[in-house]
C-alpha positions in Angstrom: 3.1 -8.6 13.6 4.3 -12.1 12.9 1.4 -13.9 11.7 1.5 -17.1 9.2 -0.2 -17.4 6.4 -2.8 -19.8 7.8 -3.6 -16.9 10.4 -4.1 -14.3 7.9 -6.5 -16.6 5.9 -8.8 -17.3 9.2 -8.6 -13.5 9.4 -10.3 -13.1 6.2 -12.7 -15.7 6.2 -13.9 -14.6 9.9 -14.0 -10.9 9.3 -14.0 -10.5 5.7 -11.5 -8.4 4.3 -11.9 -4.5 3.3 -10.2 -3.2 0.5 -8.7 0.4 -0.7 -8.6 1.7 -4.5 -6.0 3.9 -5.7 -5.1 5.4 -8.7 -2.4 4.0 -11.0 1.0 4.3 -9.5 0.3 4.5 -6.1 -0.9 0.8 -5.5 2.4 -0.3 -7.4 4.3 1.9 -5.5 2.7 0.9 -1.9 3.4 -2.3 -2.5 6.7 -2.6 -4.7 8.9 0.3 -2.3 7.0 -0.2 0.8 4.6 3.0 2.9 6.5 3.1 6.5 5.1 6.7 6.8 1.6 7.9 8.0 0.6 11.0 5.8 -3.7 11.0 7.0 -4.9 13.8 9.4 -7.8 11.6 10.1 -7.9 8.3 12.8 -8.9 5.4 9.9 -11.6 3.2 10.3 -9.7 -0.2 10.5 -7.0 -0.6 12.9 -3.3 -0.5 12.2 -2.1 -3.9 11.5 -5.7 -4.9 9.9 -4.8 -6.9 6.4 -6.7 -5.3 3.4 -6.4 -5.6 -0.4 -5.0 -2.8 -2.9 -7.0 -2.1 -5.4 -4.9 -0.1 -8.9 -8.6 2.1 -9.9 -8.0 4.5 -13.3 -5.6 4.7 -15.7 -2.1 6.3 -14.2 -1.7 10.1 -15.5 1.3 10.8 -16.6 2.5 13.3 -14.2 1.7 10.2 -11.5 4.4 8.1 -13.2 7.0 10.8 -12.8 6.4 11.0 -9.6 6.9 7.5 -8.8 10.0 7.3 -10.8 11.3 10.0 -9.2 10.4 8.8 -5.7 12.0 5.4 -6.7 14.8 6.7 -7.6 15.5 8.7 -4.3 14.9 5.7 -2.1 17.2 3.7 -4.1 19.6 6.6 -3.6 18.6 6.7 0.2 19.1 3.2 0.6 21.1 1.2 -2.1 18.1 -0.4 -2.8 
């Protein structure tokens, strides 16, 4: 999808835009190391390619955080990122 900025925008103000809350680290992670893989069993609503806002919802537990840390780590490794 190559959009421009300006397209995106008309998106939103034509259809609105839906948004999705998760809890603290996942929206950091989502959007700081990227999501290239599909983990849902169920067809979402909104198509693939559909713009949408991330929403960080409660407080990260601290478990969460290793996990992210650890995942970061392994993609760096992975990727010499």
């Amino acid at each position: 999808m190559s959009e421009t900025r300006l397209e995106i925008l008309e998106q939103i103000r034509h259809r609105g835009i839906s948004a999705l809350t998760l809890r603290h680290p996942w929206p950091w992670a989502i959007v700081a190391l990227g999501k290239r893989i599909e983990n849902r069993t169920w067809s979402p609503s909104m198509p693939i390619g559909t713009w949408y806002c991330i929403h960080g919802g409660r407080e990260p537990k601290h478990k969460d955080l290793e996990a992210v840390i650890l995942l970061a780590d392994d993609l760096r490794r992975q990727f010499g990122a």
